[in-house]
Residue, then its C-alpha position, 0 to 999 in steps of 0.5 A: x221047172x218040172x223034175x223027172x227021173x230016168x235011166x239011160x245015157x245023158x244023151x237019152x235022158x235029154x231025148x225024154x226030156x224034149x219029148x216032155x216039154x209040150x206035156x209039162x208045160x201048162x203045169x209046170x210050177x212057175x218061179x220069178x227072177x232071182x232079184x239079181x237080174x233085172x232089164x233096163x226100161x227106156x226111161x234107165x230105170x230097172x225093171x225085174x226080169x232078164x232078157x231073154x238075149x241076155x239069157x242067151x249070152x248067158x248060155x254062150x259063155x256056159x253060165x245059164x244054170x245061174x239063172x236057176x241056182x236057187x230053184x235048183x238047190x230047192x228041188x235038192x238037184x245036186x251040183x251037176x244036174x242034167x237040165x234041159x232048157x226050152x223057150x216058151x213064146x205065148x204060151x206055147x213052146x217054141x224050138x228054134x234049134x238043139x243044141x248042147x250048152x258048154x260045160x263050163x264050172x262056174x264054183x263061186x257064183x256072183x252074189x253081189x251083182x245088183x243088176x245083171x243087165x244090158x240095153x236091148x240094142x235092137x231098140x236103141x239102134x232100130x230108127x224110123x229109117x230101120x235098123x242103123x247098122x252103121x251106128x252099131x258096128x261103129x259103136x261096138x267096134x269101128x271107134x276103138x279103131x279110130x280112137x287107137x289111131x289118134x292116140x299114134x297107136x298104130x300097131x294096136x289099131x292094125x290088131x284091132x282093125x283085123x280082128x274087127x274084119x274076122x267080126x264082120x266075116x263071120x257076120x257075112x256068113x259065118x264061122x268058115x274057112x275063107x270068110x276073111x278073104x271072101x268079104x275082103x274080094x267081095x266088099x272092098x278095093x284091094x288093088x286101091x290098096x296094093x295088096x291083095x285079100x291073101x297078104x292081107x289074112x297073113x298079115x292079120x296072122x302073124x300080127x294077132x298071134x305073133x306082132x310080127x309080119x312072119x307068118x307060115x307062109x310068109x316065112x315059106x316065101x309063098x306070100x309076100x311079107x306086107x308092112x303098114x305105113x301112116x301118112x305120105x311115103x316121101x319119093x325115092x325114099x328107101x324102106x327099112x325092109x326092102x323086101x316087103x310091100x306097103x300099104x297105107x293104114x290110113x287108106x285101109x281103114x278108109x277102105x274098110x270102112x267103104x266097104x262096110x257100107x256097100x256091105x249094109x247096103x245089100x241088107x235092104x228089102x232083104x229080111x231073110x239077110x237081117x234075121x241072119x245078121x241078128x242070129x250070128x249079132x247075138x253071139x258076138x261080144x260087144x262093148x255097149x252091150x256088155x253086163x253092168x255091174x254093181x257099183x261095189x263091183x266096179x270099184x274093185x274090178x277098177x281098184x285091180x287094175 
């Protein structure tokens, strides 16, 4: 970390900064890892250190300055310094894009953490075969799906499933309008299902925001209103809201998940589409990727609830 003052705007500030990095960096004073943060080894056991695809989630969720609480209080920096963070890779820095980290005040810092750490899923995924994507997502995600509809709990199942949809658009091609619907033409068999990618949006609409079938456009009688069934609709059988078009839960989670496959299968002999996948992955939120906490922690995050 070096240290220099300037006059200007916050935006000229962070242009004189950039400019320095090169220059600054063979004789920047170097400092360790606060003793907090640590990686897990493949054996479980920990080393000192941290991830730099932890650091990066770090930085997502407007927390990166953390990382360099003490060093910061040595150098007298103030509560709110102006910080530029740039990657060094074997010596030599390395600026993949430029961006602004979230202003986000973080008051108490967490002292008691013992480990701050998460296992690198590109080692525990990547296989002899290449990287099991199937595994990934099924593990981050598709299991809670299965896991609610076992429990019967099939309206948080159907949340969970179109949230998971959103996740996977957005791994296909990122945050833009229409991804949902694009996968869902693209990867799975809608007419199987009788409804269509559009009924299907606002169905996840009005069921994430509202647990309701009555979305906007559903209520301006310009989509269909769609319901969900589980098991076989009995013949002749009439339904409780004969207005709306069922679907088959079941079936759609079995759609999905044909299509999820079809999807994967197109990643091969295609590294430009892995690399892209990993860059949008690393922002995503995930279940066995998520921090570990000291035992003292979880025993009163357990004793909240």
């Amino acid at each position: 970390m070096v240290v220099h003052e300037t006059d200007g705007s916050d935006t000229e500030k962070v242009a004189y900064l950039q400019s320095l990095a090169t220059a600054d960096m063979p004789a920047a004073p170097r400092y360790p890892v606060p003793s907090r943060y640590s990686v897990r080894d493949n054996d479980g056991s920990y080393t000192p250190g941290i991830h730099n695809r932890l650091f990066q989630q770090l930085m997502y969720a407007g927390r990166s300055l953390e990382l360099f609480d003490e060093i910061l209080q040595q150098l007298g920096a103030g509560t709110k310094p102006l910080v530029c963070v740039t990657p060094v890779v074997d010596g030599a820095v390395k600026i993949d894009k430029v961006g602004t980290l979230p202003e986000i005040p973080f008051p108490d810092r967490i002292q008691d953490i013992e480990r701050f750490a998460a296992p690198n899923y590109l080692d525990v995924y990547l296989t002899e075969q290449g990287f099991d994507i199937p595994r990934l997502l099924n593990d981050d995600y598709f299991r809670a799906v299965k896991l609610l509809f076992n429990e019967r709990l099939f309206v948080s199942a159907a949340k969970l499933m179109m949230s998971f949809v959103d996740t996977v658009a957005y791994l296909h091609e990122g945050d833009l309008p229409g991804n949902f619907q694009r996968w869902l033409e693209s990867y799975v068999d809608m007419p199987a299902l009788r409804v269509s990618p559009e009924e299907l949006w606002e169905f996840r609409n009005s069921l994430l925001h509202m647990t309701n079938v009555h979305s906007r456009k559903v209520v301006a009688g310009r989509v269909s209103r769609i319901l969900f069934f589980v098991g076989t609709m009995p013949l002749g059988l009439v339904p409780q809201d004969a207005d709306a078009k069922y679907f088959n839960l079941h079936q759609l989670i079995h759609a999905l998940a044909d299509g999820l496959e079809k999807w994967i299968g197109e990643f091969n002999g295609q590294p430009a589409r892995m690399r892209e996948f990993h860059s949008r992955y690393e922002t995503v939120l995930s279940d066995v990727r998520y921090e570990v906490l000291s035992r003292s922690e979880k025993q009163r995050a357990q004793g909240s609830l």
